[in-house]
N, CA, C, O and CB atoms as a CASP TS submission, in Angstrom:
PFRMAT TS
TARGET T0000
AUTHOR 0000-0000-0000
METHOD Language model
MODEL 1
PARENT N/A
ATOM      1  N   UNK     1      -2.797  -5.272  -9.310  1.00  0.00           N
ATOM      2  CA  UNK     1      -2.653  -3.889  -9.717  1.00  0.00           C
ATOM      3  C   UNK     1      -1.262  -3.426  -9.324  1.00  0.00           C
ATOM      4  O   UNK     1      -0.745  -3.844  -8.288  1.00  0.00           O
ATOM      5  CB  UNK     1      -3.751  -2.991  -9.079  1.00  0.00           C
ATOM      6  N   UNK     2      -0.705  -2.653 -10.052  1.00  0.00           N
ATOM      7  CA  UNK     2       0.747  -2.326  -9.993  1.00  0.00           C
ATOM      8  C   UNK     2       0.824  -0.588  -9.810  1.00  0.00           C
ATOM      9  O   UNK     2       0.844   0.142 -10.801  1.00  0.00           O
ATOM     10  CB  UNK     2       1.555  -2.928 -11.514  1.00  0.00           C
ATOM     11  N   UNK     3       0.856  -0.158  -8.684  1.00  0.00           N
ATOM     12  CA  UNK     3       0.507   1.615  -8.439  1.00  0.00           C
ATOM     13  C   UNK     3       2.726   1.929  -8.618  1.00  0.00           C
ATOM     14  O   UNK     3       3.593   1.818  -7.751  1.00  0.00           O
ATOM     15  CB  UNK     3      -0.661   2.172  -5.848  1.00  0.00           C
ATOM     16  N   UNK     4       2.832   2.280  -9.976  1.00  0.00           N
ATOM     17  CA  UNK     4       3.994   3.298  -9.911  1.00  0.00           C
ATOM     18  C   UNK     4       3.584   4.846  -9.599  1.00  0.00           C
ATOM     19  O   UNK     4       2.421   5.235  -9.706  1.00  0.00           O
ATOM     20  CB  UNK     4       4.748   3.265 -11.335  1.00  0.00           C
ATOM     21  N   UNK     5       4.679   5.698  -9.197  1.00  0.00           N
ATOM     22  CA  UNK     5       3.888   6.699  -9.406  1.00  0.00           C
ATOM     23  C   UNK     5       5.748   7.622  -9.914  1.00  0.00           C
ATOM     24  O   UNK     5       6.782   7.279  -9.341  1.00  0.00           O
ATOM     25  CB  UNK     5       2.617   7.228  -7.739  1.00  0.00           C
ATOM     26  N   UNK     6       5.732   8.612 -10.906  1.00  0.00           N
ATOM     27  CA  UNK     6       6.488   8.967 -11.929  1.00  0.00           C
ATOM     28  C   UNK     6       7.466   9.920 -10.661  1.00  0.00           C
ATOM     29  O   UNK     6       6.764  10.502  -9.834  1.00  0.00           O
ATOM     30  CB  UNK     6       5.560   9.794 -13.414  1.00  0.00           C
ATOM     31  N   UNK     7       8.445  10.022 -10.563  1.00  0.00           N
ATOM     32  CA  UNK     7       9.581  10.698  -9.954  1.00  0.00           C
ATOM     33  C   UNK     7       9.134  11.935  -9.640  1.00  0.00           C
ATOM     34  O   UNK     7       9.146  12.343  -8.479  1.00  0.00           O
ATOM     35  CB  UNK     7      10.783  10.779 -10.774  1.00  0.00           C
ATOM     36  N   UNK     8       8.644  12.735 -10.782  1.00  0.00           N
ATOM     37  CA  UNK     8       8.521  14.065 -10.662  1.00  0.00           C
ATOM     38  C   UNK     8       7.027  14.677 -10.145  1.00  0.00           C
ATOM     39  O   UNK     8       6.598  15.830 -10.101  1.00  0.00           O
ATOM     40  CB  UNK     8       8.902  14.556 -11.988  1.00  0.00           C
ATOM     41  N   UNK     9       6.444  13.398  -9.781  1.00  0.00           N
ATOM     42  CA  UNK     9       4.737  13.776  -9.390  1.00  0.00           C
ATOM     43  C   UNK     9       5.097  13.069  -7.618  1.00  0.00           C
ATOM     44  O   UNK     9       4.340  13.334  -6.684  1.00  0.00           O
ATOM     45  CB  UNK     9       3.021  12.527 -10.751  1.00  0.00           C
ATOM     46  N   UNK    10       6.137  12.329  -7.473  1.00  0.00           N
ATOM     47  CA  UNK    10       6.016  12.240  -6.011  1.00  0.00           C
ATOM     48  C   UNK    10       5.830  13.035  -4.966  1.00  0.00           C
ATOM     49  O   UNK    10       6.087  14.238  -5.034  1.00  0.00           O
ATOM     50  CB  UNK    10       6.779  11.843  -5.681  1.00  0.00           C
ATOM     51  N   UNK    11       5.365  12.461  -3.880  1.00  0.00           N
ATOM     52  CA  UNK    11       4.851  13.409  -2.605  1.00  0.00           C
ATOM     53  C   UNK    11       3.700  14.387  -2.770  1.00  0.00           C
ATOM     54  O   UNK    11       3.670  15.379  -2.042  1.00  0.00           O
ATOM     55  CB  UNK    11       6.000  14.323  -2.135  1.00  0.00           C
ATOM     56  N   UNK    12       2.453  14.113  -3.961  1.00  0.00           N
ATOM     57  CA  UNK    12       1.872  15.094  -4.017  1.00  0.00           C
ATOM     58  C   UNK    12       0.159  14.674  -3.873  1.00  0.00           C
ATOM     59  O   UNK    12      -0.848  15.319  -4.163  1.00  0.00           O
ATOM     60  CB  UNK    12       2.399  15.773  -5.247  1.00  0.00           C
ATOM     61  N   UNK    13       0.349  13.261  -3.277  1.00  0.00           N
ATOM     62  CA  UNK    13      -0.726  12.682  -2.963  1.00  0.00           C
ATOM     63  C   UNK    13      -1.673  11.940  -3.772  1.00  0.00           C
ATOM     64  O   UNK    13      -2.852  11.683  -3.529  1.00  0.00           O
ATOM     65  CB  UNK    13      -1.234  13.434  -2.492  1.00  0.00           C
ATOM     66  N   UNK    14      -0.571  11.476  -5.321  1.00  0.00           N
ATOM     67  CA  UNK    14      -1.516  10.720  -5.876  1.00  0.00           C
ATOM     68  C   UNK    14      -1.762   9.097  -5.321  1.00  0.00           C
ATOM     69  O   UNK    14      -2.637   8.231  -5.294  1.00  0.00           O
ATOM     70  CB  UNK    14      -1.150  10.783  -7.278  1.00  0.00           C
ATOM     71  N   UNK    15      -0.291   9.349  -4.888  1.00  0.00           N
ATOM     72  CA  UNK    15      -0.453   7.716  -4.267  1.00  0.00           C
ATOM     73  C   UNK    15      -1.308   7.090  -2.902  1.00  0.00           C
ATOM     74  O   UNK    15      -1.708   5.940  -2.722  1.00  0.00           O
ATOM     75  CB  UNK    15       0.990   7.308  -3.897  1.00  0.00           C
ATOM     76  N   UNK    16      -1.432   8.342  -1.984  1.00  0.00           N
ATOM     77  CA  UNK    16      -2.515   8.465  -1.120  1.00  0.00           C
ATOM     78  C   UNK    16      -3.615   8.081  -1.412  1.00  0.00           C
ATOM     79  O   UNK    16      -4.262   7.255  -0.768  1.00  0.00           O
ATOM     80  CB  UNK    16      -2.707   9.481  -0.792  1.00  0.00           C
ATOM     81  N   UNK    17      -4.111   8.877  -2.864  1.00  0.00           N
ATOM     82  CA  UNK    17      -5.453   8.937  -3.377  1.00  0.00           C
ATOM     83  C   UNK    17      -5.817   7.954  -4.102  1.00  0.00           C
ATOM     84  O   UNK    17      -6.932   7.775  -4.591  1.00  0.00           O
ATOM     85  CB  UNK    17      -5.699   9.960  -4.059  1.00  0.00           C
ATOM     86  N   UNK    18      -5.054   7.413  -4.172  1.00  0.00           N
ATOM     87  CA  UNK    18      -5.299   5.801  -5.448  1.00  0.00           C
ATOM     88  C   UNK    18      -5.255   4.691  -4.034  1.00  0.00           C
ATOM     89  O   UNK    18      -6.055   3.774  -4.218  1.00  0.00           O
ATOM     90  CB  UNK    18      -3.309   5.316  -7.138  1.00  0.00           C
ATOM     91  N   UNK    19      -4.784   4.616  -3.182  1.00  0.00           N
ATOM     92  CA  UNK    19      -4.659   3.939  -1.836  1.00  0.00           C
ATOM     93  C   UNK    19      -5.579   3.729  -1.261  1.00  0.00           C
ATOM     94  O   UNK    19      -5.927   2.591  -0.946  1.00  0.00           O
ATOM     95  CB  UNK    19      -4.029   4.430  -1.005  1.00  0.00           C
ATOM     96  N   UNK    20      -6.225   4.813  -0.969  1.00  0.00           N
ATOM     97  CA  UNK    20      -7.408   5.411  -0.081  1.00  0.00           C
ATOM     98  C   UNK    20      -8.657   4.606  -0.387  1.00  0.00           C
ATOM     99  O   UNK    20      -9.363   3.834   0.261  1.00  0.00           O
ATOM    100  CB  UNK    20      -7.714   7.043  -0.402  1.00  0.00           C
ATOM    101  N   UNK    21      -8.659   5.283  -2.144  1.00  0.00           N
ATOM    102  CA  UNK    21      -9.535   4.627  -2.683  1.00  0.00           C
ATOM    103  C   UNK    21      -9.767   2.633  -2.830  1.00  0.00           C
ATOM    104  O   UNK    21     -10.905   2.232  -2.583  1.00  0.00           O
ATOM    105  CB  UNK    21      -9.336   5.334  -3.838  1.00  0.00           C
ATOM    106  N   UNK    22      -9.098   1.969  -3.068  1.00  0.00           N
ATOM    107  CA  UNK    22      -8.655   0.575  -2.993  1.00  0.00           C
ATOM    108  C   UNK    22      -9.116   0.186  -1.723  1.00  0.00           C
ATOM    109  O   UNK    22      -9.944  -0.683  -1.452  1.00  0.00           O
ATOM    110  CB  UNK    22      -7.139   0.341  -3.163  1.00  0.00           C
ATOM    111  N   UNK    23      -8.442   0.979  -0.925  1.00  0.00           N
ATOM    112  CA  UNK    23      -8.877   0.696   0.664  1.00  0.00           C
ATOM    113  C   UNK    23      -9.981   0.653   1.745  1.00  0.00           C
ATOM    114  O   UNK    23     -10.151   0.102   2.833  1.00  0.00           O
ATOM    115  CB  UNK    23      -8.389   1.307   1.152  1.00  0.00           C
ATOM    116  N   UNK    24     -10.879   1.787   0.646  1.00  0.00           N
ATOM    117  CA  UNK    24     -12.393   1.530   0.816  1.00  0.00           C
ATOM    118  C   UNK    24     -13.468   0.785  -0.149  1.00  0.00           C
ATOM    119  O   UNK    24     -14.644   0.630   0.181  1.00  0.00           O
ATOM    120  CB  UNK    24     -12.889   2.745   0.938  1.00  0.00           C
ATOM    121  N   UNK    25     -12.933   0.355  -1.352  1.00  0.00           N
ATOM    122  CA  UNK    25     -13.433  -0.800  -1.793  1.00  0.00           C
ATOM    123  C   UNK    25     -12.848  -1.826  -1.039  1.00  0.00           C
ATOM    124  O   UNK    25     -13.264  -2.924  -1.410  1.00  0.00           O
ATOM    125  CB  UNK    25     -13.261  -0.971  -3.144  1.00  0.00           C
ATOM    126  N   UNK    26     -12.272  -1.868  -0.383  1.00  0.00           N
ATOM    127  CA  UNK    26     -11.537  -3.380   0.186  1.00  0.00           C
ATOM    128  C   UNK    26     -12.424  -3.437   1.678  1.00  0.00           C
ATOM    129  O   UNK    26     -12.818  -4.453   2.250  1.00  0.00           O
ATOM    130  CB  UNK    26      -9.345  -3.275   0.508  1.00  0.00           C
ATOM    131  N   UNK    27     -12.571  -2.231   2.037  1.00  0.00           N
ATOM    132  CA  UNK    27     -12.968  -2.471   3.345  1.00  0.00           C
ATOM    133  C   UNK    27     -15.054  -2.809   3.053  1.00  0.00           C
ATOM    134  O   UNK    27     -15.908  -3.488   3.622  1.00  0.00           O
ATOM    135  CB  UNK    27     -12.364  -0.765   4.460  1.00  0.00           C
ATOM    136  N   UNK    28     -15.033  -2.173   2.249  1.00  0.00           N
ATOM    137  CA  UNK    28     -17.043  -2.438   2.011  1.00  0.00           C
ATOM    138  C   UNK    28     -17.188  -4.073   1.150  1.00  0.00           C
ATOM    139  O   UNK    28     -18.247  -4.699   1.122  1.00  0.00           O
ATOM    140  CB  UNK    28     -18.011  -0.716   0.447  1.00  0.00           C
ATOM    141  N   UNK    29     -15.850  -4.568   0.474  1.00  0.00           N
ATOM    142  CA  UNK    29     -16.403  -5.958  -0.008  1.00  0.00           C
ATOM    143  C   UNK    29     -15.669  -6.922   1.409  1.00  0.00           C
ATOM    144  O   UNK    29     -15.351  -8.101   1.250  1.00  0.00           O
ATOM    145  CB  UNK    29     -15.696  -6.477  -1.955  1.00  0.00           C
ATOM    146  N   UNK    30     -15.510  -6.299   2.556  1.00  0.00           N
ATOM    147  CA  UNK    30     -14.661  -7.466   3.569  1.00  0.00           C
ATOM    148  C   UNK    30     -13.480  -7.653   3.459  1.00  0.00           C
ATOM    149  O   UNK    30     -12.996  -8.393   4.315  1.00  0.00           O
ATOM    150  CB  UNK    30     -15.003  -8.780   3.492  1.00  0.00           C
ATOM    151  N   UNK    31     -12.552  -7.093   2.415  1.00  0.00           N
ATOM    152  CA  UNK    31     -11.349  -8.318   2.210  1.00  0.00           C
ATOM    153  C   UNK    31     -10.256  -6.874   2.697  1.00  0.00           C
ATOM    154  O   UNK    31     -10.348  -5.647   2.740  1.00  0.00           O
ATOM    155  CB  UNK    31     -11.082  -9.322   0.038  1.00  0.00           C
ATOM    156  N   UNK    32      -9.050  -8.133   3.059  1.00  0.00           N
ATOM    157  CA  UNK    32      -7.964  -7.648   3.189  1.00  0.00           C
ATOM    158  C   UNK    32      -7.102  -6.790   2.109  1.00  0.00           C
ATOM    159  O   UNK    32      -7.097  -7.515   1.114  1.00  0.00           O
ATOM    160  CB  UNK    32      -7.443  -8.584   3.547  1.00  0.00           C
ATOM    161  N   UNK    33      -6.386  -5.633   1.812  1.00  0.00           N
ATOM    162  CA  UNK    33      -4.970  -5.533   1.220  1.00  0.00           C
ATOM    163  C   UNK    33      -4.052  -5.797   1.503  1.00  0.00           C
ATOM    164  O   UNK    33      -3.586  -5.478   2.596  1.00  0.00           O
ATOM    165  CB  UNK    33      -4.588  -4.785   1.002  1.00  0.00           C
ATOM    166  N   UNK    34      -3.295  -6.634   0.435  1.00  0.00           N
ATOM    167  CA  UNK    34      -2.113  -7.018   0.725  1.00  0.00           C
ATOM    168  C   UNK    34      -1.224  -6.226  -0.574  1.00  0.00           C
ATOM    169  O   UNK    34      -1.651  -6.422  -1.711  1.00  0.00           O
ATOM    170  CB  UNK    34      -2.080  -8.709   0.847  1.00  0.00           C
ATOM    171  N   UNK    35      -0.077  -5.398  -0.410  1.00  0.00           N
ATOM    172  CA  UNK    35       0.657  -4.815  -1.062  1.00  0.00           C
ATOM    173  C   UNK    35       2.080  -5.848  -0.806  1.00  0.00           C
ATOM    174  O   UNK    35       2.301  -6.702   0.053  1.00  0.00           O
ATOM    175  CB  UNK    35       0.610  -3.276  -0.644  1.00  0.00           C
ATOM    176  N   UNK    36       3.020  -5.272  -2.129  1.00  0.00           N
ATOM    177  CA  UNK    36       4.335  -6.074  -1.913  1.00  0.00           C
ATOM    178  C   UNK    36       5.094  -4.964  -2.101  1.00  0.00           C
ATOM    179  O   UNK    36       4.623  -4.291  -3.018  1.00  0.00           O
ATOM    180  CB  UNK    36       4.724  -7.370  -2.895  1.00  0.00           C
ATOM    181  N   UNK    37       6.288  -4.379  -1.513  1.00  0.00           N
ATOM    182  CA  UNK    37       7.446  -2.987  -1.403  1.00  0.00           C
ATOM    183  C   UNK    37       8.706  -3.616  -1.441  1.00  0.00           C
ATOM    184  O   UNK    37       9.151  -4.470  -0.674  1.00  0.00           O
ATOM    185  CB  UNK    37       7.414  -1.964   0.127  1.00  0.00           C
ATOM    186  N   UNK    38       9.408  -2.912  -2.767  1.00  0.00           N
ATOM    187  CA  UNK    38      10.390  -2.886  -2.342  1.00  0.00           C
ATOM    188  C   UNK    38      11.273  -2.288  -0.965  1.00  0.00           C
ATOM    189  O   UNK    38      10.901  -1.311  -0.315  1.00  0.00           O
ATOM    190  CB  UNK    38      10.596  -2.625  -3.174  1.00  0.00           C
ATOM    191  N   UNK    39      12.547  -3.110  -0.665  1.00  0.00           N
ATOM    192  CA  UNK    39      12.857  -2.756   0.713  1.00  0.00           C
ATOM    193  C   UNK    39      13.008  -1.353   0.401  1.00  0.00           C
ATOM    194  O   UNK    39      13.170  -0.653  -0.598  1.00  0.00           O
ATOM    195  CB  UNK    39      14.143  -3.492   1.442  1.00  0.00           C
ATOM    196  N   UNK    40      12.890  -1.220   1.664  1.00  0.00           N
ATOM    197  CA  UNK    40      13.757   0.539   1.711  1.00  0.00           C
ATOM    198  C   UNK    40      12.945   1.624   0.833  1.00  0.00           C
ATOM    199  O   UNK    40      13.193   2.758   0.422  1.00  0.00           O
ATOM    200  CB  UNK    40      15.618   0.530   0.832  1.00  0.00           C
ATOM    201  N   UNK    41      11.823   0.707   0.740  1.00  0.00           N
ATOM    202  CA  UNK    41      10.833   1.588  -0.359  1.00  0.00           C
ATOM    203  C   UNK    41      10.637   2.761   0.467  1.00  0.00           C
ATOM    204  O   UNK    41      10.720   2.602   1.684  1.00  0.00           O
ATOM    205  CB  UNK    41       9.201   0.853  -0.853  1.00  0.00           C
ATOM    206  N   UNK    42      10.261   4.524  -0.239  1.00  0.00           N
ATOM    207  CA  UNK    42      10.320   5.491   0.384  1.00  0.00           C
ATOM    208  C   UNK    42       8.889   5.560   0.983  1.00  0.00           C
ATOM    209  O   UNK    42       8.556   6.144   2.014  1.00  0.00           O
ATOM    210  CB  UNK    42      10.814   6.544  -0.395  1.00  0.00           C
ATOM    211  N   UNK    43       8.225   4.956   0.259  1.00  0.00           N
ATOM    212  CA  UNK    43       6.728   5.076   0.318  1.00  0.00           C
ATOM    213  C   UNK    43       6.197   4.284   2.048  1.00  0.00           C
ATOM    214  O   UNK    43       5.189   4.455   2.733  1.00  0.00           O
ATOM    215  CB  UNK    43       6.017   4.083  -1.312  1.00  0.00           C
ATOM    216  N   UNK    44       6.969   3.738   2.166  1.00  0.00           N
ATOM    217  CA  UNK    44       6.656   2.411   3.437  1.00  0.00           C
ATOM    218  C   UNK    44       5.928   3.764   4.620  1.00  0.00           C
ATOM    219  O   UNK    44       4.829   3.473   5.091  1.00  0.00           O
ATOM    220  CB  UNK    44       8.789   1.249   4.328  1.00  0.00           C
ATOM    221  N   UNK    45       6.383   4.792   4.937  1.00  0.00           N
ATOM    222  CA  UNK    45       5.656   5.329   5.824  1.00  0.00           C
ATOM    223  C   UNK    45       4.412   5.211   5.330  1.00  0.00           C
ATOM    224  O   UNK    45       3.461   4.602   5.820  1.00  0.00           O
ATOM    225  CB  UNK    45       6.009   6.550   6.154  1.00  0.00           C
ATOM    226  N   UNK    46       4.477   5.853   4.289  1.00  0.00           N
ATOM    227  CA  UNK    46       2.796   6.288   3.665  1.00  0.00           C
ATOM    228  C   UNK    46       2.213   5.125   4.228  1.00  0.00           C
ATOM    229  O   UNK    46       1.682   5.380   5.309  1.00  0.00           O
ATOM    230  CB  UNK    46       2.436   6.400   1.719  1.00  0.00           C
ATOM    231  N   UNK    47       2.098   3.613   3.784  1.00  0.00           N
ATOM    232  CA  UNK    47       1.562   2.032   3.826  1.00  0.00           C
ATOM    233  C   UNK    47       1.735   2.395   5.020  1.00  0.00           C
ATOM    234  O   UNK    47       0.675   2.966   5.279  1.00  0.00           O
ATOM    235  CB  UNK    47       2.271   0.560   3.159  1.00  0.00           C
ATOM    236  N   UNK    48       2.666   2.465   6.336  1.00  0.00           N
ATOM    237  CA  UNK    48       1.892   2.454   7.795  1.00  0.00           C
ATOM    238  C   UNK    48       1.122   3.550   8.293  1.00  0.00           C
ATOM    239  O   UNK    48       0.202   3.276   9.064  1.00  0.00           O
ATOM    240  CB  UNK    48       2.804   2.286   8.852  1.00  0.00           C
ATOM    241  N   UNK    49       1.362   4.889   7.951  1.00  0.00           N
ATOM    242  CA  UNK    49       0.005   5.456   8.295  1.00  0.00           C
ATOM    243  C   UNK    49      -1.400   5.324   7.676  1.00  0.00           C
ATOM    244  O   UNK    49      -2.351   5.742   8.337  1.00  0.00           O
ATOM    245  CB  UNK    49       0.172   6.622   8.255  1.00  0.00           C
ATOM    246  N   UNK    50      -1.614   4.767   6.441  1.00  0.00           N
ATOM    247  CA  UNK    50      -2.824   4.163   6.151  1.00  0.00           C
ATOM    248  C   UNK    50      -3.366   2.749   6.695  1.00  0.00           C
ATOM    249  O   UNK    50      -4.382   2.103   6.437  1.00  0.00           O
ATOM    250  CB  UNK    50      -2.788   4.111   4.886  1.00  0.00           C
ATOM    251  N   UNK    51      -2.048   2.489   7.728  1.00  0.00           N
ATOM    252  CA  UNK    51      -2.804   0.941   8.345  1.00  0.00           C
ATOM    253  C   UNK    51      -2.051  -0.355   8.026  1.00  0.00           C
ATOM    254  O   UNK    51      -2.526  -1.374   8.528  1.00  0.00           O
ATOM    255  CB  UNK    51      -4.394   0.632   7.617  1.00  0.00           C
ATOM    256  N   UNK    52      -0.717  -0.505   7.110  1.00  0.00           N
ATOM    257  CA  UNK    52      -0.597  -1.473   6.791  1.00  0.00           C
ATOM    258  C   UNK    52       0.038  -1.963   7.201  1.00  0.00           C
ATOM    259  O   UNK    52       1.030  -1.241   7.103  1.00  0.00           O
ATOM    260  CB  UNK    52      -0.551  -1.611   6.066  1.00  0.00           C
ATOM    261  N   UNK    53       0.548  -3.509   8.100  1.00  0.00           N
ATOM    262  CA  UNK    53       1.867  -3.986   8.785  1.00  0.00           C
ATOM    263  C   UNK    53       2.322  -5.316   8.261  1.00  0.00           C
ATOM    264  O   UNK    53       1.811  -6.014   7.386  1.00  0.00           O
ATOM    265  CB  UNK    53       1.695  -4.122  10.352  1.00  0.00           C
ATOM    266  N   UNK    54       3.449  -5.523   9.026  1.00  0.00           N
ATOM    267  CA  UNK    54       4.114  -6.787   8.363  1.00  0.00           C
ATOM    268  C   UNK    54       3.247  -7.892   8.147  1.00  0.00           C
ATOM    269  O   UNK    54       2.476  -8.233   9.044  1.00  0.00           O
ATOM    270  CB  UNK    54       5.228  -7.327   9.170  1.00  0.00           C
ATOM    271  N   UNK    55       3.292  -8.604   6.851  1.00  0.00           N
ATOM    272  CA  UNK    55       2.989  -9.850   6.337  1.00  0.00           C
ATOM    273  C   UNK    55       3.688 -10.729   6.319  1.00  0.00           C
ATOM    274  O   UNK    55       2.981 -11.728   6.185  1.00  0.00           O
ATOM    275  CB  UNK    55       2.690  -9.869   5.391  1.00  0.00           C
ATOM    276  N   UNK    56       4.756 -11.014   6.378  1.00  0.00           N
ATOM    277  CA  UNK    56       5.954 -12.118   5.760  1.00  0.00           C
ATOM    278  C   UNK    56       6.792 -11.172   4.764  1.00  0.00           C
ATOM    279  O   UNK    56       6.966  -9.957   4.866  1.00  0.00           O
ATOM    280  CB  UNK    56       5.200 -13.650   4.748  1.00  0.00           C
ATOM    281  N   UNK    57       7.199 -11.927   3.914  1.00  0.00           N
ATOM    282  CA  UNK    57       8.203 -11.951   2.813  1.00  0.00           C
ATOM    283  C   UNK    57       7.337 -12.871   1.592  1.00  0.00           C
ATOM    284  O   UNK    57       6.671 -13.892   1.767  1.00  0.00           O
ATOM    285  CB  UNK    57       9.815 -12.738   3.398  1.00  0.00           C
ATOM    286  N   UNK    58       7.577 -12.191   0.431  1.00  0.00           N
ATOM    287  CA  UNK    58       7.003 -12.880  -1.053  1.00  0.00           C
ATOM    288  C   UNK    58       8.104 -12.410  -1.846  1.00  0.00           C
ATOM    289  O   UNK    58       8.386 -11.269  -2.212  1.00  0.00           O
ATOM    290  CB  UNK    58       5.356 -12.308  -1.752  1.00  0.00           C
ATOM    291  N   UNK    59       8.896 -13.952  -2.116  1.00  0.00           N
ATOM    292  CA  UNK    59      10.508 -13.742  -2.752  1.00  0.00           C
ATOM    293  C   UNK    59      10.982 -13.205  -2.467  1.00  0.00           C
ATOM    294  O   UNK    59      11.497 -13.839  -1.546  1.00  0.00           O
ATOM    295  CB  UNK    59      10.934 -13.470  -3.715  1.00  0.00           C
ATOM    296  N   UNK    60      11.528 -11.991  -2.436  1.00  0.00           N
ATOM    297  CA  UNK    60      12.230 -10.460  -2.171  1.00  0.00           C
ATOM    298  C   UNK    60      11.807  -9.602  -1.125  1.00  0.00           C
ATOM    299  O   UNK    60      12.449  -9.181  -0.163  1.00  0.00           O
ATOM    300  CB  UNK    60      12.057  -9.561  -3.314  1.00  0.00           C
ATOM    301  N   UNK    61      10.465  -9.379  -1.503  1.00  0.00           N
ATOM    302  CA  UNK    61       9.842  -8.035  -1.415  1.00  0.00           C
ATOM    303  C   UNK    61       8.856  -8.643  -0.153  1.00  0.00           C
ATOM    304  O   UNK    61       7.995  -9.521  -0.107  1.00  0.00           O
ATOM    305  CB  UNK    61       9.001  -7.350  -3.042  1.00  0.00           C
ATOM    306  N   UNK    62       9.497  -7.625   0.926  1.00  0.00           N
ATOM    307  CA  UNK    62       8.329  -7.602   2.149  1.00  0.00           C
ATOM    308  C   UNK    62       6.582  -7.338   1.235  1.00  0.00           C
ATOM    309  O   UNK    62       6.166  -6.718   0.256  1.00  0.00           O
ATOM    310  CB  UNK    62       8.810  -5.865   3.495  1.00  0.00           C
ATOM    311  N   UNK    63       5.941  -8.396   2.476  1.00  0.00           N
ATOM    312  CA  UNK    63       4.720  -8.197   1.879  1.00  0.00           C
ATOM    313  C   UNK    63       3.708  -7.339   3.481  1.00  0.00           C
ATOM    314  O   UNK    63       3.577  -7.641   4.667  1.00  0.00           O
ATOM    315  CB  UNK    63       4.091 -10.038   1.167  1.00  0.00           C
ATOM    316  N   UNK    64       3.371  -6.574   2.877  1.00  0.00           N
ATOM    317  CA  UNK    64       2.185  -5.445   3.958  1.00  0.00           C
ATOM    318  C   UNK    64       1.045  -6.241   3.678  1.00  0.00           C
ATOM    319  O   UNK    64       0.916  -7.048   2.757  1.00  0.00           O
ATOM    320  CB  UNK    64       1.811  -3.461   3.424  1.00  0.00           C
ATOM    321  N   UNK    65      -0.219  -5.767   5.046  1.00  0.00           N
ATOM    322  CA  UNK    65      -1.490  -6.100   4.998  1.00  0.00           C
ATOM    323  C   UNK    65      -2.114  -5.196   5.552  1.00  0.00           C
ATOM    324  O   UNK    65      -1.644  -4.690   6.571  1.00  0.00           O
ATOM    325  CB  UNK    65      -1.792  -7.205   5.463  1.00  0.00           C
ATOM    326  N   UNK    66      -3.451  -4.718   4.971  1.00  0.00           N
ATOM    327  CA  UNK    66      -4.252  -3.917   5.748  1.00  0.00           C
ATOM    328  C   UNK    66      -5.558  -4.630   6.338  1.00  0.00           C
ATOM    329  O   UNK    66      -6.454  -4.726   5.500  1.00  0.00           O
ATOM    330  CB  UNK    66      -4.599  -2.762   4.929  1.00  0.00           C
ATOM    331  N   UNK    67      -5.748  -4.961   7.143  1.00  0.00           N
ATOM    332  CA  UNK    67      -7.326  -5.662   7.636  1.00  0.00           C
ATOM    333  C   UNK    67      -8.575  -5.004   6.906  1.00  0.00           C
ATOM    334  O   UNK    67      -8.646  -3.781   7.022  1.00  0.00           O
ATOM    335  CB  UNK    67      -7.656  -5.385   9.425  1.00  0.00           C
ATOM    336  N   UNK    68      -9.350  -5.495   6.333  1.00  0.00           N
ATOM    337  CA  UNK    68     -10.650  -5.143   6.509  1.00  0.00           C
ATOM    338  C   UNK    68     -10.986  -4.528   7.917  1.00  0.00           C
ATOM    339  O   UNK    68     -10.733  -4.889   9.067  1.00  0.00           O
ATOM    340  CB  UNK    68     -11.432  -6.308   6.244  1.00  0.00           C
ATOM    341  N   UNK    69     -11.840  -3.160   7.224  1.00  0.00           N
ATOM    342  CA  UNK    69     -12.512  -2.616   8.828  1.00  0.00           C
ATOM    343  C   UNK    69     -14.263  -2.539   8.446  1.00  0.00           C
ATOM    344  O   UNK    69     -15.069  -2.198   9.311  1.00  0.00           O
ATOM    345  CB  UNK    69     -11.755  -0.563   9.420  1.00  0.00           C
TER
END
């Protein structure tokens, strides 16, 4: 799944809400999220206050993980 979210709708919590959601299907079937960010992506706070930390590297792009809870 590929979450853009449009310039002029940033910071207004859709990306929270599409997150959130993923994140509790992920957490009731067991499995991990793993997201990929560009560097310097603005969003990277958002991904650590919902839980997510370093994975490695995939080509380029740091890769995040959130544990199953």
């Amino acid at each position: 799944v590929e979450l853009v979210t449009a310039a002029a709708e940033r910071r207004k919590g859709f990306a929270r809400a599409a997150l959130s959601i993923l994140l509790r299907r992920a957490d009731e079937a067991g499995q991990d999220l793993v997201l990929l960010a560009e560097r310097g992506n603005p969003a990277e706070g958002l991904y650590r206050a919902l839980g997510f930390e370093d994975d490695g590297v995939e080509g380029l792009s740091p890769r995040l993980r959130r544990r199953a809870r």
